[in-house]
C-alpha positions in Angstrom: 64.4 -55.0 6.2 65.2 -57.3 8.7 68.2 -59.4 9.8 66.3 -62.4 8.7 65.2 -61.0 5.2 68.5 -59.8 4.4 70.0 -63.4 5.4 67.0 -65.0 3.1 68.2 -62.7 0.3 71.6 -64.0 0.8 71.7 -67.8 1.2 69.4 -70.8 1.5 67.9 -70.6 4.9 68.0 -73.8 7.1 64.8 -74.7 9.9 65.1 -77.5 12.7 63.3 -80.3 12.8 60.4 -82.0 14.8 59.5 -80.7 18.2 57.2 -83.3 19.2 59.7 -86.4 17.8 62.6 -84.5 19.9 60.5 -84.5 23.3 59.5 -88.3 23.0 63.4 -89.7 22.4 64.2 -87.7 25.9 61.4 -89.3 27.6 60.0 -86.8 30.0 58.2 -88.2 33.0 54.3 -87.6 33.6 55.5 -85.1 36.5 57.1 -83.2 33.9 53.8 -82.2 32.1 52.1 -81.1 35.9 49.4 -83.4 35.1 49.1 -82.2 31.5 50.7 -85.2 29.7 50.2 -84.2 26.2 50.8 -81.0 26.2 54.4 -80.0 25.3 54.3 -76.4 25.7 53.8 -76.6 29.4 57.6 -78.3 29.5 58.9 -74.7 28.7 58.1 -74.1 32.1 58.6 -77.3 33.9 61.6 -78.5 32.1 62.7 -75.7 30.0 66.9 -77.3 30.1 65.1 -80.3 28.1 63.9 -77.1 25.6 67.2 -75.6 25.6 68.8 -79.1 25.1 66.3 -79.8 21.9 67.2 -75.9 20.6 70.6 -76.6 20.9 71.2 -79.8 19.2 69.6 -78.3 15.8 71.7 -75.1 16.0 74.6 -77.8 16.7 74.4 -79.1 13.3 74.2 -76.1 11.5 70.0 -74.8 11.3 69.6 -71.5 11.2 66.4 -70.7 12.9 64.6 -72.7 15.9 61.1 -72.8 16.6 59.6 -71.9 19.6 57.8 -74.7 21.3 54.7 -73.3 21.3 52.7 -75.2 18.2 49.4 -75.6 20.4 49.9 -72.5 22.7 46.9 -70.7 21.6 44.2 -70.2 24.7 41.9 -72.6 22.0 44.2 -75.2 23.0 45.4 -74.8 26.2 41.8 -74.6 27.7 42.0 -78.2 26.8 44.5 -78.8 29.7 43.1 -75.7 32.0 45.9 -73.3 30.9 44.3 -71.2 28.5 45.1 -68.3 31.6 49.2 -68.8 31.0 48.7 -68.5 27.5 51.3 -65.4 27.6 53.2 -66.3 30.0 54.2 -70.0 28.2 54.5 -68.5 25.1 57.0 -65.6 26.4 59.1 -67.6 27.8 59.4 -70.0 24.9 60.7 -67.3 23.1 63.3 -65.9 25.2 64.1 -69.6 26.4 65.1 -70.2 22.1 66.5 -66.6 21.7 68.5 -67.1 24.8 69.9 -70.4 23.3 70.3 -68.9 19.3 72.1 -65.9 20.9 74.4 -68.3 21.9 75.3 -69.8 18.4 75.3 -66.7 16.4 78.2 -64.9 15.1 77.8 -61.4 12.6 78.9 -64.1 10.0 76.4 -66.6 10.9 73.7 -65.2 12.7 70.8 -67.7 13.9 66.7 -67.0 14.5 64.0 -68.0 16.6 60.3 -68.6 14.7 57.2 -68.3 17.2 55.5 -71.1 15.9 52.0 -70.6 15.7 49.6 -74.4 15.1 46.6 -74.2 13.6 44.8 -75.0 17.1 42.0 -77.7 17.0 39.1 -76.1 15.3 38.2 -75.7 12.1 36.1 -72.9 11.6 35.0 -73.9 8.2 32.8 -76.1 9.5 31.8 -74.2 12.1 34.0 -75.5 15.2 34.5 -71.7 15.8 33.6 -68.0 14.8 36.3 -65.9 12.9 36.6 -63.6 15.7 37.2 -66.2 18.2 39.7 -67.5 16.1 41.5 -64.6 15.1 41.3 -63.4 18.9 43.1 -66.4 20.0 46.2 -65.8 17.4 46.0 -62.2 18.1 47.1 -63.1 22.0 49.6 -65.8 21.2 51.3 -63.4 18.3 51.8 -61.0 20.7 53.5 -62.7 23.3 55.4 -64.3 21.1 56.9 -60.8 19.5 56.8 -59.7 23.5 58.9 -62.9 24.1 61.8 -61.7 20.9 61.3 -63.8 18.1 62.5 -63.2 14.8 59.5 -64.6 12.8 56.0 -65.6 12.9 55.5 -69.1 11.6 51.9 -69.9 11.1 52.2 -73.1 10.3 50.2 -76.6 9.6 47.2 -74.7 7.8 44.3 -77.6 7.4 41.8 -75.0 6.6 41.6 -71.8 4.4 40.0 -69.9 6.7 42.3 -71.0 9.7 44.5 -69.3 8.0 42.8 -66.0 7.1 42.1 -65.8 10.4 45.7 -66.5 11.9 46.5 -63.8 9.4 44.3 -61.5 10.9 45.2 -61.6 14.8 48.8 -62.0 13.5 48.3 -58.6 11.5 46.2 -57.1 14.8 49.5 -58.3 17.1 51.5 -56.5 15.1 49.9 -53.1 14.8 49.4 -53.7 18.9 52.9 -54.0 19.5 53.8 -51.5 16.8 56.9 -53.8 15.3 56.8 -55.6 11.7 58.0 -58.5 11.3 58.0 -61.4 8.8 55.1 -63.3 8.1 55.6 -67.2 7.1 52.5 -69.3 6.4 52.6 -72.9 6.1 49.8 -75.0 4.5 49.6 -79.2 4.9 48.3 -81.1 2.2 47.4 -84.6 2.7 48.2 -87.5 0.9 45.7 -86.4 -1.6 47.5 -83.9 -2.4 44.9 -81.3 -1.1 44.2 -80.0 2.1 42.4 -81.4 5.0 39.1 -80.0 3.5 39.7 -80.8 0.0 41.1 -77.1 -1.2 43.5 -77.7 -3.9 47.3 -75.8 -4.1 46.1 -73.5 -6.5 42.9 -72.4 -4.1 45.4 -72.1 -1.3 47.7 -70.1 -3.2 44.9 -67.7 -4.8 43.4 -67.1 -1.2 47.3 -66.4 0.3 48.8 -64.6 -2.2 47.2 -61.0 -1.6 48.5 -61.4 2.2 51.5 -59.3 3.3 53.2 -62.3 3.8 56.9 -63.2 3.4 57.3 -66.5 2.9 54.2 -69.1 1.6 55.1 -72.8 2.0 54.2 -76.4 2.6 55.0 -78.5 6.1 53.9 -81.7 8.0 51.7 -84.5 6.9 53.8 -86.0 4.1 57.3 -86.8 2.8 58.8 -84.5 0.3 57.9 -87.0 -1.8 54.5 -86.2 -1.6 55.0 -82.6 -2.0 56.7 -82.3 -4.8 54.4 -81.2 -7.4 52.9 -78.8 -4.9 56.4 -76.9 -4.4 56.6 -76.7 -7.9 53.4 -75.3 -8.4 54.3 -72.4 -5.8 57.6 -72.3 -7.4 56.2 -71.0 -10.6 53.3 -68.9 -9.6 54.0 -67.5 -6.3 55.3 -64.0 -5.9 56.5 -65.0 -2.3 59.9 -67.2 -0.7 58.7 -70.4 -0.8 59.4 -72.6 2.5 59.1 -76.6 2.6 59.5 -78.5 6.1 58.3 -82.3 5.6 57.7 -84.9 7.4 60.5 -87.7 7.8 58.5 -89.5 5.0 54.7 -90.7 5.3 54.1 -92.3 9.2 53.6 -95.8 9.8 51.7 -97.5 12.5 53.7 -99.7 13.8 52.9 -101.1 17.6 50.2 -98.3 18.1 53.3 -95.4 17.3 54.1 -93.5 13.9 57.4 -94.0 12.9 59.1 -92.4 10.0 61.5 -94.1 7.6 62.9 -91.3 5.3 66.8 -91.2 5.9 68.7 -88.4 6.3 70.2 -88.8 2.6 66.9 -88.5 1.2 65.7 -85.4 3.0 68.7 -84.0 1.8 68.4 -85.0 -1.7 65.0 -83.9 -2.6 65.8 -80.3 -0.4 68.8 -79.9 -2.8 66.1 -80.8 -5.8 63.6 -78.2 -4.6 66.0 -75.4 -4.0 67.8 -76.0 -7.2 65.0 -76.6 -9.4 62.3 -74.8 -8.1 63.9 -72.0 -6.4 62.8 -72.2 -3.1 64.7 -70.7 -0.5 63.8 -72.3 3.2 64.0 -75.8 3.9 63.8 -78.2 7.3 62.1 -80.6 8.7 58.5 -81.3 10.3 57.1 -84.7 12.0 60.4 -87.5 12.6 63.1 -85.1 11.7 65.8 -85.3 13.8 69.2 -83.5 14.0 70.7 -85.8 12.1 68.1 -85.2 9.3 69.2 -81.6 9.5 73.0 -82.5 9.3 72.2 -83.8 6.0 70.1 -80.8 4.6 72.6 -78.5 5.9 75.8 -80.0 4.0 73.3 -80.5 0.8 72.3 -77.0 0.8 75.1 -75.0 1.5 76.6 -72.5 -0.9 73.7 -73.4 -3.3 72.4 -70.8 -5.7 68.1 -71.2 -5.4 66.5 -71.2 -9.3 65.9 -68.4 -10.7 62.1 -67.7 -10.3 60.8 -64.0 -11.0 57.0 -64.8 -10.5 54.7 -61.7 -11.3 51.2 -61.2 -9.5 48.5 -62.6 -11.4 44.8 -62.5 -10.5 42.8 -64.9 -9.5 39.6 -66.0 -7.0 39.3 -69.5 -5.4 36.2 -71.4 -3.4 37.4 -73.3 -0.7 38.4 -76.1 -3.2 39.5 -74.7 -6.8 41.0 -71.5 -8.0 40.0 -69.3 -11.3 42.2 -67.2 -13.0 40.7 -63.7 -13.7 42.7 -64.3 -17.2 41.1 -67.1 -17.8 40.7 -68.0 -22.0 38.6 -67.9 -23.5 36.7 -64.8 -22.4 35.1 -63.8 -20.6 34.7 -65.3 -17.5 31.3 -65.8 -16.2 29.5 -65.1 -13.2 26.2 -66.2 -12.5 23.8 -63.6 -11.9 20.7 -65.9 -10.3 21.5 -65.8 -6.9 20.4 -62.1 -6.8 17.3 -61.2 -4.8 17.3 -57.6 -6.8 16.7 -58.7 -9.9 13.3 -58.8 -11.5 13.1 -62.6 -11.3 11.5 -63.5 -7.8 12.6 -67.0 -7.8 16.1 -66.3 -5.7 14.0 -64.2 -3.5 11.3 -66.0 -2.7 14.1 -69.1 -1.5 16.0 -66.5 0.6 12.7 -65.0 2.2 12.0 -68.8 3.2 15.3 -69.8 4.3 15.3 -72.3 2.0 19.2 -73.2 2.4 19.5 -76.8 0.7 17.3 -75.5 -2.1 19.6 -72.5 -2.6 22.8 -75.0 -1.9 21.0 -77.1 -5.1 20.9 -73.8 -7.4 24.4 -72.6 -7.2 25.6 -76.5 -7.8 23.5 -76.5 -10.5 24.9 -73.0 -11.9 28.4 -73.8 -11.2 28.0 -77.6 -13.2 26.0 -75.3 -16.0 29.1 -73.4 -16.5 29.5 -70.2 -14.6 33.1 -70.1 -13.0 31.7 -67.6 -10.5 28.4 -67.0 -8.2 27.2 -63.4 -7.9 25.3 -63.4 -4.2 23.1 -60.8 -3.3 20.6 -61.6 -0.6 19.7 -57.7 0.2 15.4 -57.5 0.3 14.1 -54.0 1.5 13.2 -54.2 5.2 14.4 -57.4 6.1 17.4 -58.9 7.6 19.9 -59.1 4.9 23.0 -60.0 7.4 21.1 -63.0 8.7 20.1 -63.9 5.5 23.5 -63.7 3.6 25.2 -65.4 6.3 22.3 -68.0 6.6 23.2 -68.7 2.9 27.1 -69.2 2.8 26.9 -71.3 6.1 25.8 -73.7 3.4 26.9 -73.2 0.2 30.3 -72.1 1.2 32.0 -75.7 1.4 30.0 -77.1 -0.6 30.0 -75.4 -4.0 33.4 -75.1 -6.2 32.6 -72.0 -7.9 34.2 -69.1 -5.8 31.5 -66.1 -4.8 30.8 -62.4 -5.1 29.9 -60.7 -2.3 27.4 -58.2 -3.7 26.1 -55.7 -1.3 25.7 -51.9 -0.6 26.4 -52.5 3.4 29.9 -53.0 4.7 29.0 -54.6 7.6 27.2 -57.3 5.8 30.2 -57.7 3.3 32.4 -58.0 6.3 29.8 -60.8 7.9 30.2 -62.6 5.1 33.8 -62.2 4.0 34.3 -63.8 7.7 32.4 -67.0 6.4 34.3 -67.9 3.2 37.4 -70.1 3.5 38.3 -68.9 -0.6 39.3 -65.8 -2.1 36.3 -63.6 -2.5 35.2 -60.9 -4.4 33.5 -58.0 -3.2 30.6 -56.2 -5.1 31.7 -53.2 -4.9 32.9 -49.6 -4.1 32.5 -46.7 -5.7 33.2 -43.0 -5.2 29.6 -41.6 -5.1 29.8 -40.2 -1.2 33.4 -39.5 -2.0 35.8 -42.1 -0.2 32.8 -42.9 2.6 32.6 -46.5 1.0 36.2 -47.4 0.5 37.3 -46.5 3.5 35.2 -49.0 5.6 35.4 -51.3 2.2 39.2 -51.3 0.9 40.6 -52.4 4.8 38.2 -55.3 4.9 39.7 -56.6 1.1 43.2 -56.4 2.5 42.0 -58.2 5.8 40.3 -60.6 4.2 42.3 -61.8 1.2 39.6 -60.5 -0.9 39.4 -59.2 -4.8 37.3 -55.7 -5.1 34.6 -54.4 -8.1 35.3 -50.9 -8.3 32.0 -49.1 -9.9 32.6 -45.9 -12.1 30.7 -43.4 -9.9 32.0 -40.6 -8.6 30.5 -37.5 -6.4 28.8 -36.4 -9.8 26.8 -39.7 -10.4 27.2 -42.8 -12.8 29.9 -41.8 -15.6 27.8 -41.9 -19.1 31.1 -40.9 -21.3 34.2 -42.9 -21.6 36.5 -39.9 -20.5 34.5 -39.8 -17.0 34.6 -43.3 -16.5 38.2 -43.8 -17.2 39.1 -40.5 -15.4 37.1 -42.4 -12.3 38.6 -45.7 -12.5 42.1 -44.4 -12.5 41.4 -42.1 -9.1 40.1 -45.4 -7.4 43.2 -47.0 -8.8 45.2 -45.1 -7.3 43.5 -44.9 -4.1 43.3 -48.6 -3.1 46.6 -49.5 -4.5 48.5 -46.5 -2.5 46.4 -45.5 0.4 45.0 -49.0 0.6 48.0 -51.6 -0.1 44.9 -53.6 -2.7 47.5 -55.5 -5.6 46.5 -54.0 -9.0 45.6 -57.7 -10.0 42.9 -57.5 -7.0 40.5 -54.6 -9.0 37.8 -55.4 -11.2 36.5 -52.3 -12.6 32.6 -52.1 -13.5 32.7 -49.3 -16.5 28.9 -49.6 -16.4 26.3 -49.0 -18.9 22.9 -48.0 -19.2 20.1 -49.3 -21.5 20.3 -48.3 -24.9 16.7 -49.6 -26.1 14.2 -47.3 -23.8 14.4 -44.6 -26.2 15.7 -42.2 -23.2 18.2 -39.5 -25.6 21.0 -39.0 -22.6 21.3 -43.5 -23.0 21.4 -43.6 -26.6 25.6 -44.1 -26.9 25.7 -45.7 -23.3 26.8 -49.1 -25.4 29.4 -47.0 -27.4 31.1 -45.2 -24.5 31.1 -48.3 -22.2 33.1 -50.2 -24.9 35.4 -47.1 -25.3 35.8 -47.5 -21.5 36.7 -50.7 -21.6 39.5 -50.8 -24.1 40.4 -47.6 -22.4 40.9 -48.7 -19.0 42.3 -52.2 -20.6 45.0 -49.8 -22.4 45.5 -47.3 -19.8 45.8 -49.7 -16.2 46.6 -52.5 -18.1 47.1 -54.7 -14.8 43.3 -54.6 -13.8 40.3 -56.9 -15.2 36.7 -55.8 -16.0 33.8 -56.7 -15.8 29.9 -55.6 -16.8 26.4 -56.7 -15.9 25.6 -57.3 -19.5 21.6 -57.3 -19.2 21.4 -54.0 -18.2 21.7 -52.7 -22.3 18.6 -54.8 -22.8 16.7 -53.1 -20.1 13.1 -52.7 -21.5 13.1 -55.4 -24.1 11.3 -58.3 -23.8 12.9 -61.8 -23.7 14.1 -63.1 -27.6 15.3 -59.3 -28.4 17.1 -59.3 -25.3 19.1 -62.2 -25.7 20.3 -61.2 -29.1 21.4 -57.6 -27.8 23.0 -58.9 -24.9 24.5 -61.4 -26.8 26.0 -59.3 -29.1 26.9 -57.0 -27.1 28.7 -59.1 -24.6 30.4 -60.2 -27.9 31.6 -56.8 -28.7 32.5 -56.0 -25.2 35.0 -59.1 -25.3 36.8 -58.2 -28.1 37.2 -54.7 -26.2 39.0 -56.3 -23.4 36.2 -57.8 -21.2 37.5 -59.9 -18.8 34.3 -60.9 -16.6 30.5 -60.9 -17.4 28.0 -61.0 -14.9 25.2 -63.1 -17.3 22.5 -65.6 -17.3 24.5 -68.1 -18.7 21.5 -69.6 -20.0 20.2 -67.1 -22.0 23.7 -66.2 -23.8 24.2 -67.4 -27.2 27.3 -67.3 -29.4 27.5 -65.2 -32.3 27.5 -67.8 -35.4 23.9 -69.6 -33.7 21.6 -66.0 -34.3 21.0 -65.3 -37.5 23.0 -62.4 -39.4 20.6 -59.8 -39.7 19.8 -60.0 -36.0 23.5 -59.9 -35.2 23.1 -56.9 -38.0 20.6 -55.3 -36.1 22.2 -55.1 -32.6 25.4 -53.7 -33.9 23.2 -50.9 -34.9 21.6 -50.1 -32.2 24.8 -50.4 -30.1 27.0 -47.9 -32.5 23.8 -45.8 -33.4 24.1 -46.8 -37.0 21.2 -44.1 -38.6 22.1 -45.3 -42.3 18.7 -46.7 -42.2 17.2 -44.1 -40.0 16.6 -44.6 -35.8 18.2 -47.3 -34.8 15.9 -48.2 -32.4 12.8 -47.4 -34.2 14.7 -49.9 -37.4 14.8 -53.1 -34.3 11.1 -52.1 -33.3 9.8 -52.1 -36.9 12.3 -55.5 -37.7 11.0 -57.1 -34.7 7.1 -56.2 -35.0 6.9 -57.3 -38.4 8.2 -60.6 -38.4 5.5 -61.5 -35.2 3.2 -62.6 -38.0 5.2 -64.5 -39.9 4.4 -68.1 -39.9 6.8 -71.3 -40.1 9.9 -69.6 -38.3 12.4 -72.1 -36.8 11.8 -72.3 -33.8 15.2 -72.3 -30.6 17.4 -75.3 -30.5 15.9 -76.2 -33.6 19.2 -78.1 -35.1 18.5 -76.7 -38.5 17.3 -73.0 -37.7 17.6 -70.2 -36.1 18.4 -69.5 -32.4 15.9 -66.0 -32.2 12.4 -67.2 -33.8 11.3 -63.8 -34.4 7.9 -64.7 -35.5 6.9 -65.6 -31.7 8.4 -62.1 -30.2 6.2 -60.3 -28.4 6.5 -56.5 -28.5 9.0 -54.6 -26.9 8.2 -52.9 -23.9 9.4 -49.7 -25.6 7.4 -49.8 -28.7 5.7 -46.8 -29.7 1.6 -46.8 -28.3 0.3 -46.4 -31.8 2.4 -49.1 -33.0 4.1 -46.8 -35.8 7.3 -48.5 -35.5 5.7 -51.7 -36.6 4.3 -50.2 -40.0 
């Protein structure tokens, strides 16, 4: 653990305050920016004893950690000002400029730290300002510096977009394995005066996409008061497994001759810092935009020797879009996933949008499934001999931002999970891995989830094929438990384990107890990794049937399955009915077929012959009829299945 950790673990950690508000009050001339008035991070070089001086008169009054002046010192910015070739070279010697100065306050009873602060540059690659890989590229350079240079921590802070952040994560993660040193990880998100992010994304969608990062410390700085951000810090407070950091503005800015100026006082920072840290439990406090030492003073004497709330958060699943978060626990179950945006499916409709690029058409559908009520969006754009990265890609680029229901990437190609995994600013979902070429899949699979932030479907197949007993597909899901969560680093809360079935109404012997042993296997694994979710493509029991049987059997099996411990059902939402709106002996009939009830003979022959004979009876309710059934039976056509000399129907 580090000298920084162990001091978090020990007392309330103090930061400095504004940068930018520090370098106006000593008035630096134009010469002092070489041309580049603006940019503060060239002054490192030009004036670095004004630097020093601003370090110095934070650690003076008591901080504990400095930031490097190097907010906008990522080549994105500094090619704004021609400097994106001393990109190393400014941010190394900001750090040894701050370390030099904190190594000059610290004692072994009161040691001090430098942060490299890391901005979130000017480009928001959510709306397309910039590729992931640029992005991540660009942090990857300044992070490493930065450690070259000594800091203690990496501050990635001033977030304005989701995947600014995933991707700051990324080349902060890449810098690290480059220089071959760990150290701690701080991310810093700024809501507005919204209370949501520059985009729109909610805390809770922030949170659900940050929380699977090996990060340190999650937090809130710049753009508003602490005012402003008090229900935000609470909300991290309670469900955030990390430290939690706030650093706010000197109150909300106001124009006032063309300039902001900030009003807050240095007793009010102080108050509500003392509030956060006593209430809430967090356990790093300062000061962004119109902070000044004496701000700090304040927070220093209202925080010291106080004991943080008591928090104990555990891990909890969830997925988010790029504006609102889902629990994977979410009540009552089970959680649905659209499965229209499919291009495998038998229904061509999808297909045929994806085939024609039909993006705002496609962007209309997954509204429309999301406002019909599926929390989540299955998305599978694979077609046989055509271009399925382009086409996956083609599709998020505009539904991404513009749909609240978070997505599942479904694909069989890791690159094209990774393509799009690069293109969502929420926590995703990835469908899915299994073990059929042994650990072939994970291995490309499993690094992208931790990359990425990402949740992971976990199929149980294994080197011998699909599991068909309940044994095999528990005995699977544990082995890819314990493979992603050790070898891997995935949270348990981060699998969703597919238990799988097979049709039961084909007639087909070996499929006759798929519907048993997949329930088994899901209490089982329910019982057995108890802090993993699961989830089943319901419709593939029904495999053979036509439409009215279909929906009852997936109906009531999806019922059944729930009370098992099914967490997540990839459905046509649509076509799903509640129990108490079929009519009993329909219900009757599908529990039959599903336990292989043969009190009244085949179970399957006994749905045939219930089905076939009630085609000619007349005067049968007919669906959404208020007063009748949901299933008119007299209108079913026969089932695909049914015997050629229609013996099951006499």
């Amino acid at each position: 653990m580090s000298d920084f950790l162990k001091t978090l673990r020990e007392r309330v950690i103090v930061y400095d305050g504004a940068m930018g508000t520090s370098v106006q009050v000593r008035q630096p001339s134009v010469d002092d920016f070489w041309g580049n008035e603006g940019c503060n991070e060239i002054l490192v070089l030009s004036r670095p004893d004004l630097i020093r001086d601003i370090h110095a008169s934070f650690l003076r009054v008591g901080c504990d950690v400095v930031e490097t002046d190097t907010f906008g010192a990522t080549r994105t910015v500094l090619a704004e000002y021609g400097l994106q070739d001393r990109t190393a070279e400014i941010n190394q010697a900001a750090a040894r400029l701050a370390k030099d100065v904190a190594t000059q306050f610290s004692t072994p009873e009161r040691p001090r730290f430098v942060a490299g602060s890391i901005g979130p540059t000017t480009k928001l690659p959510s709306l397309g300002h910039i590729g992931f890989d640029d992005m991540a590229a660009a942090f990857e350079e300044q992070a490493l510096a930065l450690i070259e240079g000594g800091v203690d921590i990496l501050l990635i802070e001033t977030c304005q977009d989701l995947l600014q952040a995933k991707a700051a994560l990324a080349g902060v993660s890449d810098a690290m394995k480059k220089a071959g040193k760990r150290l701690p990880v701080q991310m810093q998100i700024t809501l507005e005066a919204t209370g949501t992010m520059l985009l729109g994304t909610e805390i809770g969608a922030a949170h659900a996409a940050l929380e699977p990062y090996d990060i340190d410390i999650l937090g809130l700085n710049c753009a508003t008061g602490p005012v402003e951000m008090n229900d935000a810090v609470r909300y991290l407070g309670l469900n955030s497994t990390k430290d939690v950091s706030v650093l706010p503005n000197a109150g909300l800015p106001q124009n006032e001759g063309g300039r902001a100026v900030y009003k807050l006082t240095p007793k009010e920072l102080a108050d509500y810092h003392r509030h956060f840290v006593a209430d809430y439990g967090v356990r790093i406090v300062g000061g962004c935009c119109g902070t000044t030492p004496e701000h700090l003073k304040a927070v220093v004497d209202s925080v010291s020797g106080l004991e943080p709330a008591k928090r104990g958060v555990r891990p909890a699943g969830a997925a988010s879009s790029a504006y609102t978060s889902v629990p994977l626990d979410l009540e009552p179950k089970p959680l649905i996933v659209a499965e229209e945006l499919n291009t495998t499916t038998r229904v061509e409709h999808f297909r045929n949008l994806v085939r024609a690029q039909k993006y705002d058409d496609i962007l209309t559908l997954a509204k429309k499934l999301a406002h019909d009520g599926s929390h989540m969006l299955d998305l599978c754009c694979a077609i046989v001999g055509e271009d399925e990265k382009a086409y996956i890609c083609g599709v998020l680029e505009k539904i991404a931002t513009r749909v609240p229901a978070p997505i599942l990437v479904d694909s069989t190609e890791a690159d094209v999970i990774e393509e799009a995994l690069k293109r969502i600013p929420g926590k995703a979902i990835i469908n899915s891995i299994n073990l059929e070429d042994g650990e072939k899949r994970t291995s490309k699979v499993l690094p992208m989830a931790k990359r990425y932030g990402a949740a992971v479907i976990a199929l149980t197949i294994d080197e011998a094929g699909m599991a068909l007993t309940a044994d095999r597909k528990v005995a699977i899901a544990k082995r890819i438990f314990e493979l992603a969560t050790t070898k891997y680093g995935i949270r348990p809360v981060d699998l969703i384990f597919d238990p799988l079935t097979l049709p039961i109404s084909t007639g087909q012997e070996d499929y006759r107890t798929a519907g048993m042993e997949t329930l088994e296997a899901i209490k089982r694994i329910k019982q057995e990794i108890p802090e993993v979710r699961t989830i089943l493509g319901v419709s593939n029991i029904s495999f053979g049937l036509d439409a009215y049987p279909r929906r009852v059997l997936n109906s009531v099996f999806m019922h059944e399955a729930t009370d098992n411990g099914l967490d997540l059902a990839i459905v046509n939402y649509s076509k799903i009915y509640p129990l108490y709106k079929i009519p009993q002996e329909e219900v009757a009939l599908a529990q039959k077929l599903i336990h292989q009830d043969r009190s009244a003979g085949d179970p399957l022959q006994v749905v045939h012959g219930a089905f076939c004979r009630n085609q000619g009876q007349a005067g049968r309710r007919q669906p959404n009829d208020p007063d009748g059934s949901v299933f008119a039976l007299a209108r079913l056509p026969l089932a695909e299945s049914c015997t050629a000399d229609k013996s099951c129907c006499s």
